[in-house]
N, C-alpha and C positions, 0 to 999 in steps of 0.2 A: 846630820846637818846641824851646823850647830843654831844658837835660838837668832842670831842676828848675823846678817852679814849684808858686808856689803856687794850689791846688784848691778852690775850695769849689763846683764842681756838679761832680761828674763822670757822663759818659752815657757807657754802654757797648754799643755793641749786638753781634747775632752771629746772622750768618744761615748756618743750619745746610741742604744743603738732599740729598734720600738721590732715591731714583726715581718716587717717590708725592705726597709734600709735602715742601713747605716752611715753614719758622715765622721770626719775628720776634720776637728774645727784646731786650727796652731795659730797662736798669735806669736807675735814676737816684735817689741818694744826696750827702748834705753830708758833705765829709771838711773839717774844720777844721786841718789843718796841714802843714806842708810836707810832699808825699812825691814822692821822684823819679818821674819821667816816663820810661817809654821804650817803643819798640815794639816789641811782640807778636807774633811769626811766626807762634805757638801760634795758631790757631782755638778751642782748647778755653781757654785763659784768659779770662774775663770781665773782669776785673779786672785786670790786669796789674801794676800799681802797687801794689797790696796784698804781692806778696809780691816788691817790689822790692828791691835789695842794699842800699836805705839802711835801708828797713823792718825785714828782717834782722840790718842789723849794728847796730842801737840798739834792736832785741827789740820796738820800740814800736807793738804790732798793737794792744793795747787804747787805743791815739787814733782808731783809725776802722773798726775792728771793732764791729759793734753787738752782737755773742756776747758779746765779751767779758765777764768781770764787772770789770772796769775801766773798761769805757766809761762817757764821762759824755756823754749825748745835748744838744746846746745847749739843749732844754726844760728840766733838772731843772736845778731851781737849791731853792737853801733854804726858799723858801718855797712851795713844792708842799703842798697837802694829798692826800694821800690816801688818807683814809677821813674818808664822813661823819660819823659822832659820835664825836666825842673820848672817849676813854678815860677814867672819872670814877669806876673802882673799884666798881663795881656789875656793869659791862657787859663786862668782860675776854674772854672767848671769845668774842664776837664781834667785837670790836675787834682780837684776836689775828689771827681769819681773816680778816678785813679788809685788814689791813697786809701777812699771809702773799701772799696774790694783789695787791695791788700790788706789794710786793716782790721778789713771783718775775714779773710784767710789765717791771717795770725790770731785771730781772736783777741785783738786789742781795739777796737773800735769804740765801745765802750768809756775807755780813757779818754778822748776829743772830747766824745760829743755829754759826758759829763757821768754816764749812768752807771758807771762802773767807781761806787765810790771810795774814799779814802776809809783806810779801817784806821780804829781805835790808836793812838799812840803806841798804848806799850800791847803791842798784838804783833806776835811774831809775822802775821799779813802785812802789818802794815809796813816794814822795812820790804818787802818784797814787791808792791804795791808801788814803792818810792822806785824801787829798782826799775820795772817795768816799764811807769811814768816816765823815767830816765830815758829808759831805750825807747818809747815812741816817743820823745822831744829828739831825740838824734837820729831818728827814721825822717822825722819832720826836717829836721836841719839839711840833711843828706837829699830832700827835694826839693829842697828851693834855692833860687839864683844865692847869690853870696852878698849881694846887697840886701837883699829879704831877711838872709841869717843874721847878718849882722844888726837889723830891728827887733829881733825875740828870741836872739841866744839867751839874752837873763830874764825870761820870763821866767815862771816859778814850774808851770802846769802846762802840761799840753794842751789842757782845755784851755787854757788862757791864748797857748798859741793858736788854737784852732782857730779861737773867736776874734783874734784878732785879723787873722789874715782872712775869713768874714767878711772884714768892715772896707 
C-alpha cells in the first residue's frame, strides 16, 4: 500500500479476543482528504491514520474528526433547513430551541452562543472556522421569515446574528 493515499471509505476492524469471548468490533466512516497511511502494530488503535504524523504536523483532525466542532460533514451544505417554522417574530422561543438541538446535533452550537472561538489568522483553523461560521449564518438565514433575513444577511458572525435576534 503505498505511504499516502487517498481515503474515502476507510474499514477498520479488531478482534479482540481474552478466555471466554470473543467480539468483532467494524467501523466504517467517509474521510474526505488526503491522510497518510501506515501500519498499526498497536491492536488497540482503531484508527491508525487519524492520529498519523501528517495529521499531526498540520493540526488538521477537524477534516475527519466528526467531534470536532470544525468538522464539516459532506451533508451540510447551505441550504439545509433545520427547523420546521421559520422564525416570524411571534414564535422566538421556540424557534430558539429548535435550532439550539440542531445545532448542538451538528455540533456547531458553539459558533452562536460564542465559545467556539475564532482561531489565529494565519492557522489553517481558522479558514475553516470562517467556513463553518459561514454555513451556520446560512442555516440561520434558511430559518427565519425573509423579512428577518433581510435585517442580518450582512452581519459578520453568527454570533452577532444570534444576539441580535435576542434583542
Amino acid at each position: 500500500m503505498p505511504s499516502s493515499a487517498r481515503v474515502y471509505i476507510a474499514v477498520a476492524s479488531v478482534h479482540r479476543t481474552n478466555e471466554h469471548n470473543s467480539y468483532f468490533l467494524s467501523c466504517f466512516f467517509c474521510i474526505l482528504c488526503k491522510v497518510s497511511w501506515y501500519q498499526s502494530s498497536s491492536s488497540t488503535s482503531l484508527f491508525p491514520f487519524l492520529s498519523s504524523p501528517l495529521m499531526e504536523a498540520n493540526n488538521q483532525d477537524f477534516l475527519t474528526n466528526p467531534s470536532h466542532e470544525l468538522f464539516l460533514h459532506p451533508s451540510d451544505n447551505p441550504n439545509n433547513t433545520l427547523v420546521n417554522e421559520l422564525l416570524n417574530g411571534r414564535n422566538y422561543a421556540t424557534w430558539k430551541k429548535s435550532m439550539e438541538i440542531s445545532l448542538i446535533a451538528k455540533n456547531k452550537l458553539g459558533f452562536v452562543y460564542g465559545t467556539t472561538a475564532e482561531p489565529a489568522a494565519n492557522t489553517p483553523q481558522h479558514s475553516q472556522w470562517n467556513r463553518c461560521d459561514k454555513m451556520v449564518i446560512s442555516w440561520i438565514l434558511h430559518a427565519v421569515d425573509k423579512r428577518i433575513s433581510d435585517n442580518i444577511l450582512f452581519s459578520i458572525t453568527s454570533r452577532q446574528i444570534w444576539q441580535d435576534l435576542e434583542q
